[in-house]
DOPA-101775 format. One record per residue (C-alpha): residue in three letters; x, y, z. Coordinates in nm, 2 decimals. Each point is the difference from the previous one (the first is absolute). Layout:
BEGIN
node resn = ALA | u = X | v = Y | w = Z
...
! end
This chain:
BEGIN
node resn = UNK | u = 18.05 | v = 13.07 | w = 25.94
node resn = UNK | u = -0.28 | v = -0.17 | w = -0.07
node resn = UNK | u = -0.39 | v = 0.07 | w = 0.10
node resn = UNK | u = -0.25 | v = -0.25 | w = -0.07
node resn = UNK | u = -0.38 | v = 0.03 | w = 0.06
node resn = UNK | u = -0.31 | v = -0.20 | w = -0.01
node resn = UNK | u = -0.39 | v = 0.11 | w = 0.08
node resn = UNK | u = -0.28 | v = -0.28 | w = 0.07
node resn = UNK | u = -0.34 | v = 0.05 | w = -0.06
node resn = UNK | u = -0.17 | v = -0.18 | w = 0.21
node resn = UNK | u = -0.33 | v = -0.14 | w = 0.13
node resn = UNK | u = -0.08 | v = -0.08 | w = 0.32
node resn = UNK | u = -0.24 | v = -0.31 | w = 0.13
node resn = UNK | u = -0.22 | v = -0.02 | w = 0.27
node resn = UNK | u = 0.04 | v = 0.41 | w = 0.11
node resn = UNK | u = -0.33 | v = 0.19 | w = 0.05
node resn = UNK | u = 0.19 | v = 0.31 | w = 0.13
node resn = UNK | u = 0.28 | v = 0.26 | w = 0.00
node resn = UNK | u = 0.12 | v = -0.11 | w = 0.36
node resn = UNK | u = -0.03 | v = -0.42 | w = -0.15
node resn = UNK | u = 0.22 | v = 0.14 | w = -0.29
node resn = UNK | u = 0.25 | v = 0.17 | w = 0.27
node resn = UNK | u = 0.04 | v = -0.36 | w = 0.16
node resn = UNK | u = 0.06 | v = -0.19 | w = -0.36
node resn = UNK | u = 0.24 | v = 0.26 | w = -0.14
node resn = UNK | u = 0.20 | v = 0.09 | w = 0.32
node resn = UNK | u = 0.10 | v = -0.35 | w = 0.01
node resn = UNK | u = 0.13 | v = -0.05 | w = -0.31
node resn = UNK | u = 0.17 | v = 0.34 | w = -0.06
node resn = UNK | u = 0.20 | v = -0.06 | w = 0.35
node resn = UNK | u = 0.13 | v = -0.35 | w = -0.11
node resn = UNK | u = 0.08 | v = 0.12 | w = -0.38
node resn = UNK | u = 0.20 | v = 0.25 | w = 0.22
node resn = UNK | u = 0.17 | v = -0.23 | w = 0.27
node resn = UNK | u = 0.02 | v = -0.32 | w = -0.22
node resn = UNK | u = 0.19 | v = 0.21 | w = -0.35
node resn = UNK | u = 0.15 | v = 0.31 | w = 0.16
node resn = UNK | u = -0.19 | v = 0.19 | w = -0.25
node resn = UNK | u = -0.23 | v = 0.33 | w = 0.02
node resn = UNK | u = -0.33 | v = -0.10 | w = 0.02
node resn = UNK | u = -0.34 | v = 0.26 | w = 0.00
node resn = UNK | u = -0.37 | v = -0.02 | w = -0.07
node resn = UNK | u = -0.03 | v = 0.27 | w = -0.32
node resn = UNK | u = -0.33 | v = -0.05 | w = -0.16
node resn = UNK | u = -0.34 | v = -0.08 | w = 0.07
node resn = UNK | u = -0.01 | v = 0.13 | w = 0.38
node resn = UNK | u = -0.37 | v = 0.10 | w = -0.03
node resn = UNK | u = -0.11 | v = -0.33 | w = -0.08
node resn = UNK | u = -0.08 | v = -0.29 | w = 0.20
node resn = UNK | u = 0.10 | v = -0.33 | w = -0.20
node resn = UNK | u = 0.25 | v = 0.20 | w = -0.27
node resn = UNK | u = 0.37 | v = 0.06 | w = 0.10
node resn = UNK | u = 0.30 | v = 0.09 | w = -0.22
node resn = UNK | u = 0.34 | v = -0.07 | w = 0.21
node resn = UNK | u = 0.32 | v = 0.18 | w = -0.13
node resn = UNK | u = 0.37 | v = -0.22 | w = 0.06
node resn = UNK | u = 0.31 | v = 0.17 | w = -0.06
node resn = UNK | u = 0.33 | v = -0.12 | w = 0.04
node resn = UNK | u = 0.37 | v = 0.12 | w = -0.06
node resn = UNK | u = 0.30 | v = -0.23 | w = -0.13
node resn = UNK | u = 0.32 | v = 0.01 | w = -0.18
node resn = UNK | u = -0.10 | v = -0.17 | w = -0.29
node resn = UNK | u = -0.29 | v = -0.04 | w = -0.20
node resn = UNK | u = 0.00 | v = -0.37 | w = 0.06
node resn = UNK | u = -0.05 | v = 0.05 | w = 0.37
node resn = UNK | u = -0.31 | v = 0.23 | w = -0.04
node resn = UNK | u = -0.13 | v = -0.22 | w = -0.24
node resn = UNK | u = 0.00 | v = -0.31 | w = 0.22
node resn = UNK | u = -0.10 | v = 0.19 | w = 0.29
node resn = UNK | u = -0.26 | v = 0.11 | w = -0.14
node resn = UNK | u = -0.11 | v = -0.37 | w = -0.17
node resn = UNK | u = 0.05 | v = -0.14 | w = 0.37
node resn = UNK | u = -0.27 | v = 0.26 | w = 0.15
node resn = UNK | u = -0.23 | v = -0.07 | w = -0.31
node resn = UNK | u = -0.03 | v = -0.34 | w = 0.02
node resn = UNK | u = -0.03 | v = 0.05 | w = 0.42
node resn = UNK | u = -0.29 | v = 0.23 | w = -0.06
node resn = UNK | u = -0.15 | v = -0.25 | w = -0.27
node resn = UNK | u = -0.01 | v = -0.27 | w = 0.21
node resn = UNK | u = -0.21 | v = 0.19 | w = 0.31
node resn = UNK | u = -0.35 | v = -0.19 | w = 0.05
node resn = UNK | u = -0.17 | v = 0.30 | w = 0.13
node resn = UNK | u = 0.03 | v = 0.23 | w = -0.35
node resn = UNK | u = -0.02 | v = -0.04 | w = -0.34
node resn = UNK | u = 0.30 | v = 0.15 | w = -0.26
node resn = UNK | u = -0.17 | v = 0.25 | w = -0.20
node resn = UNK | u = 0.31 | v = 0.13 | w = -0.22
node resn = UNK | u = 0.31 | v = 0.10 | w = 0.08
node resn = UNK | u = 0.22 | v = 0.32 | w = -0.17
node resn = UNK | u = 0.38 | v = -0.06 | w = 0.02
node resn = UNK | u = 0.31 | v = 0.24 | w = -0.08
node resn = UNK | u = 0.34 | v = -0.01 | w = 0.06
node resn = UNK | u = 0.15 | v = 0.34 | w = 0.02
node resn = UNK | u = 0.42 | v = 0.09 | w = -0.01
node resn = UNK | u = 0.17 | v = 0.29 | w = 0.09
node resn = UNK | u = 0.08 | v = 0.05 | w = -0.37
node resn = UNK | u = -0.38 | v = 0.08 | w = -0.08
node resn = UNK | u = -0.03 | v = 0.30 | w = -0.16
node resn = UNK | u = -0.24 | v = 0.20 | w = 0.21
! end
């Protein structure tokens, strides 16, 4: 088994608020979730108004699996008009891992 993960930093455009922010990330962490079957959560920057970082995990057989998964989602998030790509942290996790 196989556990990849990925966390974008992002910045947000035109949001002047924590309730604008709501209505931006929302959005995009309910069609990460609908259109790639993955776990999707907003896990950094809460307090701040045009700052995000949104967590994406997902499970597979094979390493290959998480990996493209996990390219697909990238390049999904990438591509969004509304925010800007800050970073992104990656890590592909197996139940071998030593603790």
């Amino acid at each position: 088994m196989f556990v990849g993960t990925i966390v974008f930093d992002l910045l947000l455009g035109d949001v002047h608020s924590l309730k604008q922010k709501r209505a931006v990330v929302r959005p995009i962490v309910a069609e990460l979730r609908r259109r790639f079957d993955v776990a999707v959560a907003e896990v950094g920057h809460q307090d701040l108004h045009r700052r995000t970082e949104v967590g994406v995990a997902v499970v597979a057989g094979d390493s290959r699996q998480c990996i493209d998964v996990l390219d697909a989602v990238e390049r999904h998030v990438a591509y969004r008009p509304e925010i800007e790509l800050l970073s992104t942290r990656r890590r592909i996790h197996n139940d071998e891992d030593e603790e």
